[in-house]
SEGU-455725 format. One line per 8 residues: number of its first residue (from 1); their letters; for each residue x, y, z negated of C-alpha. Coordinates in Angstrom, 3 decimals. Each point is the difference from the previous one (the first is absolute). Layout:
residues N
NUM) a) X/Y/Z ~ ...
This chain:
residues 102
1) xxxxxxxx) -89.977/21.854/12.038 ~ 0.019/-0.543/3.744 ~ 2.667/2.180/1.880 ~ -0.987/3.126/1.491 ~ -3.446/0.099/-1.433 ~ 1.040/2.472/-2.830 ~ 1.698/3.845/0.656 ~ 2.379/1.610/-2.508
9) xxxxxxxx) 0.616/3.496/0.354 ~ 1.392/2.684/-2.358 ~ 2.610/1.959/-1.683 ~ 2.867/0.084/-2.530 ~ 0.711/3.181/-1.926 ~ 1.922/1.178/-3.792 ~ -2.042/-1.510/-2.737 ~ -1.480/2.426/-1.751
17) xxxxxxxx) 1.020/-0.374/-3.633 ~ 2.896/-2.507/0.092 ~ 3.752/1.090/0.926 ~ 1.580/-1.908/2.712 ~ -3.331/-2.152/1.192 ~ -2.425/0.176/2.610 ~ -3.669/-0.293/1.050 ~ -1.257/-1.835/2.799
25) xxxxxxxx) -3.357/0.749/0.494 ~ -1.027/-3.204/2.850 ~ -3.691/0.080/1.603 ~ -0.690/-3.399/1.044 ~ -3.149/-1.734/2.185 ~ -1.461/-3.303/0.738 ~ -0.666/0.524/3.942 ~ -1.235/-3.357/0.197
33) xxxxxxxx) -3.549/-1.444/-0.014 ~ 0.420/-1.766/-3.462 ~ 1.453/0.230/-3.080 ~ 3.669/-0.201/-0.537 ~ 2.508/-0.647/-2.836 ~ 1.869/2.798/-1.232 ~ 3.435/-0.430/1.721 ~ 3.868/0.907/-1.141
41) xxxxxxxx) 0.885/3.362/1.039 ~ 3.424/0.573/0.635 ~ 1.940/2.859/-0.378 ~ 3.592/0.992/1.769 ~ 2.460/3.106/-0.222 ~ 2.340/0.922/2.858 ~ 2.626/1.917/0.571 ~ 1.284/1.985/3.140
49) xxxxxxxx) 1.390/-3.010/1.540 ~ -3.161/-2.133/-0.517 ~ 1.679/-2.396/-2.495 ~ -2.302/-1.075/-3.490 ~ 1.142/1.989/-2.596 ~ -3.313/-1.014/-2.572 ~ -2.459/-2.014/0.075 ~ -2.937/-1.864/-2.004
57) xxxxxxxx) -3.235/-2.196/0.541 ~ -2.765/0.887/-1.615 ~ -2.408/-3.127/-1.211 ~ -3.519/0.434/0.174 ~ 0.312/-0.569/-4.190 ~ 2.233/2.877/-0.458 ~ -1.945/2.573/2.393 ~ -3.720/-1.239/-0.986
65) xxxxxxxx) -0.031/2.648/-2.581 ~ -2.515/2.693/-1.594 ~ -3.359/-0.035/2.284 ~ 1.089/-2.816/1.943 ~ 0.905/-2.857/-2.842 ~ -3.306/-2.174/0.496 ~ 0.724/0.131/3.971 ~ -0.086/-3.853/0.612
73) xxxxxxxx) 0.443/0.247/4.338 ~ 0.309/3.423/2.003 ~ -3.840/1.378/0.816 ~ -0.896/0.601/3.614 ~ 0.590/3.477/2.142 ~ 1.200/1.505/-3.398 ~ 2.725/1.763/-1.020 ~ 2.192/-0.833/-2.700
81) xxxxxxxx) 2.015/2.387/-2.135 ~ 3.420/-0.560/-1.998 ~ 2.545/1.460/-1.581 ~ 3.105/-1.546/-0.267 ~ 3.189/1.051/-2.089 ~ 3.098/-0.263/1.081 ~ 4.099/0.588/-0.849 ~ 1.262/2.776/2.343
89) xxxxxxxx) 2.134/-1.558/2.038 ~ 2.295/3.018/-0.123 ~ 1.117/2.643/2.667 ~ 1.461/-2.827/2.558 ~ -3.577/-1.290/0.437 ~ -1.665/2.422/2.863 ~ -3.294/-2.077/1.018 ~ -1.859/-2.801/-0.935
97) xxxxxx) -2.592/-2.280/1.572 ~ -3.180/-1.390/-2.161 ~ -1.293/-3.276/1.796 ~ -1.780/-3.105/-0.641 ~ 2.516/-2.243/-1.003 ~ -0.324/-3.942/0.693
């Protein structure tokens, strides 16, 4: 996928129904004016002073899931939604980032 053409927003909060895990729920969108292929998303865990405390890249294999699973390349000007689960990083881990990871 070429850089900048796709935007990943979203959020991270308890899973629902499994102990100790989490839920990222990740929006993404092709912004360019062509198809592109689904790309890695990576996610990281911080603590206060900024070091990595967690983190884990997501293949498009492992997140093509459900509704999306015959996706073959990322439609234009539409949004994409996911659901990611995750290991809670534990209490030292105050913030994380979701990007598009190279």
């Amino acid at each position: 996928s070429a850089p900048g053409l796709i935007r990943i927003s979203g959020f991270i909060e308890p899973h629902p129904e499994i102990q100790d895990s989490l839920v990222a729920k990740i929006d993404l969108r092709n912004q360019g004016y062509a198809e592109q292929a689904f790309p890695p998303i990576a996610v990281y865990f911080r603590n206060l002073s900024g070091q990595v405390t967690a983190s884990r890249i997501f293949q498009p294999s492992e997140y093509l899931l459900g509704e999306t699973r015959g996706y073959r390349s990322m439609p234009m000007n539409r949004n994409i939604q996911l659901e990611l689960e995750l290991l809670d990083p534990g209490e030292q881990s105050t913030s994380y980032e979701l990007y598009i990871a190279n």
